[in-house]
N, C-alpha and C positions, 0 to 999 in steps of 0.2 A: 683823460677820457671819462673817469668816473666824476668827475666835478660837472663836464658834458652832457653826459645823460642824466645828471640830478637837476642840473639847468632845465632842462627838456622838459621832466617831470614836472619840474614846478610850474614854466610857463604851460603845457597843458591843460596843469588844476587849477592855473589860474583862469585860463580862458574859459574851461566849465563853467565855471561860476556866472557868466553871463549867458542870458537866454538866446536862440537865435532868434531871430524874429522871424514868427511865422503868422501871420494875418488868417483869420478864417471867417466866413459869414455864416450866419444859420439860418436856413429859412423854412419855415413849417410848411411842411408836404400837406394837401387835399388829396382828396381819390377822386376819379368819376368812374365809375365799372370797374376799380379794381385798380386803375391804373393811376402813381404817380402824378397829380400836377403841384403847379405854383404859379404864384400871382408875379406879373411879369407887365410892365412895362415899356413902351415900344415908341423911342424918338420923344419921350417926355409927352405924349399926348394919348395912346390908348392901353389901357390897364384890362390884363383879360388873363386870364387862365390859362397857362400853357401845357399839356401833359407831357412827361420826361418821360426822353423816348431817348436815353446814349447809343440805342442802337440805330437813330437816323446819322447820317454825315453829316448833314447842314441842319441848321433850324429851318423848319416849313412852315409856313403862313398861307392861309386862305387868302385868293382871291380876294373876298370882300374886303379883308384886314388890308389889305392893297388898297385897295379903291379909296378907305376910308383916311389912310394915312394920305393916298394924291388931296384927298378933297383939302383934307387940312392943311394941305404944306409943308409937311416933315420930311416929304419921299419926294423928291422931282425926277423929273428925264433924267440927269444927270447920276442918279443911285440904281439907275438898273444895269447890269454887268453886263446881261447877254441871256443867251437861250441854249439853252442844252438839255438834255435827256435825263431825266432822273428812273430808277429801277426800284420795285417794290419788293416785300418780300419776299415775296409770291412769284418774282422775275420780270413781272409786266412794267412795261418800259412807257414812259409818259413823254412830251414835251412839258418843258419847263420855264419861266423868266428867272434868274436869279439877279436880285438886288441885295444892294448894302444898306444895313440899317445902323443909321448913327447912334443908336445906343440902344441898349436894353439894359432896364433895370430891374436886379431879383434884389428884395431885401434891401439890406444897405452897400450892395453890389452894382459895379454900372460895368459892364462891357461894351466899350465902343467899334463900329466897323465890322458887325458883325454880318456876316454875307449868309443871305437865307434864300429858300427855292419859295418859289410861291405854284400852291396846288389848285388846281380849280375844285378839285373833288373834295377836299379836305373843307371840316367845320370847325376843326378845331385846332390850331396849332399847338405844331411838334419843339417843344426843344431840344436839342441835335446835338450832336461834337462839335459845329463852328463854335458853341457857347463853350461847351463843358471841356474842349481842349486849351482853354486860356487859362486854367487854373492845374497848379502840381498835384492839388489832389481834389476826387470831387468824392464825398462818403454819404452815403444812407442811413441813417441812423434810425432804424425801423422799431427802436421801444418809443423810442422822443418822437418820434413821425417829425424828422427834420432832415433836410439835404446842406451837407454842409461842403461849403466852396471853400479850399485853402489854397493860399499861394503862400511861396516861400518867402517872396520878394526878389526872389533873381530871376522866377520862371521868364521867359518871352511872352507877350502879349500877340497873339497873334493877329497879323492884320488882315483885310479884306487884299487882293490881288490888286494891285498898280494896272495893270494892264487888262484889258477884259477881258471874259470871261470865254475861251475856247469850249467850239462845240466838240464830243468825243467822238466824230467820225474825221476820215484822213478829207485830204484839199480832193481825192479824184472825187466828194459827189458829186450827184449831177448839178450845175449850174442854171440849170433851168425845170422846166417842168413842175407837176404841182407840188412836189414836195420841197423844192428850191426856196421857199420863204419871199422868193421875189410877187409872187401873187397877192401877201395877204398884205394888209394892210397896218396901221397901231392897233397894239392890243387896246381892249375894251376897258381898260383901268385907265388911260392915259386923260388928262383931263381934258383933252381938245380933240377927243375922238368922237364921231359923227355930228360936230359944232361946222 
């Protein structure tokens, strides 16, 4: 038994000795009013400021930030999930499109398949928990003004939904009538709307 547990000890101190691997990225924080951003890019094609916001669910993107990615071709028909409701802080309840964005890059960071709401009201996109939950650890290092993303290398990557995106009301709404969605037409992002 005692030859057992000197075994034991020694293989433990041995494996000390090697580091685990933990990856992390650092990326320099801006303010705009006080608040958190970072430069973020979106599908390899637009570079913009996003203010960090861990307390949204998803990442939110402007309308416009839509439009611009249809125009270019990074975002098709096929990347929009569905429509559902999103709630503010304040409780006020919006309609919503959510789409999958094939990648955001912070830093020397890419996150692929990340599923974000799009605001019409909003100017400035949110980055959300769809981002900041793909990493083990996400830290604010408020002397360095840096956000730093660590993964351990086992975390899960999370992905966008396989199936789309369910509205959170039950099947009895109404099927008709004007709030039924059957009235309205493609949204105004889509590129073949009023062509």
């Amino acid at each position: 038994m005692r030859y057992k547990l000197t075994g034991l000890a020694a293989l433990i101190a041995f494996a000390c000795q090697f580091p685990i691997p933990i990856r992390a990225s650092e990326v320099p924080l801006g303010t705009h009013g006080g608040i958190y951003t970072v430069p973020v890019q979106i599908n390899g094609s637009i570079a913009m400021q996003f203010l960090v916001d861990p307390g949204a669910g998803v990442v939110v993107i402007p309308i416009s930030v839509l439009r611009n990615l249809f125009r270019n071709g990074t975002v098709t028909e096929s990347d929009v999930i569905g429509l559902g409701a999103a709630e503010t802080a304040d409780s006020s309840l919006y309609l919503t499109a959510k789409v999958r964005l094939r990648e955001l890059r912070i830093g020397n960071t890419i996150a692929r398949d990340v599923t974000a709401a799009v605001s019409p009201g909003l100017t400035q996109p949110l980055l959300g928990q769809s981002f900041f939950r793909r990493f083990a650890s996400v830290t604010f290092d408020n002397r360095r003004q840096v956000l730093i993303l660590s993964d351990d290398g086992s975390a899960a990557v999370a992905q966008s939904p396989a199936t789309a995106w369910a509205a959170p009301y039950s099947s009895s709404y109404p099927t008709t009538g004007p709030f039924s969605g059957g009235a309205y037409g493609s949204p105004s992002y889509y590129p073949s709307y009023g062509r």
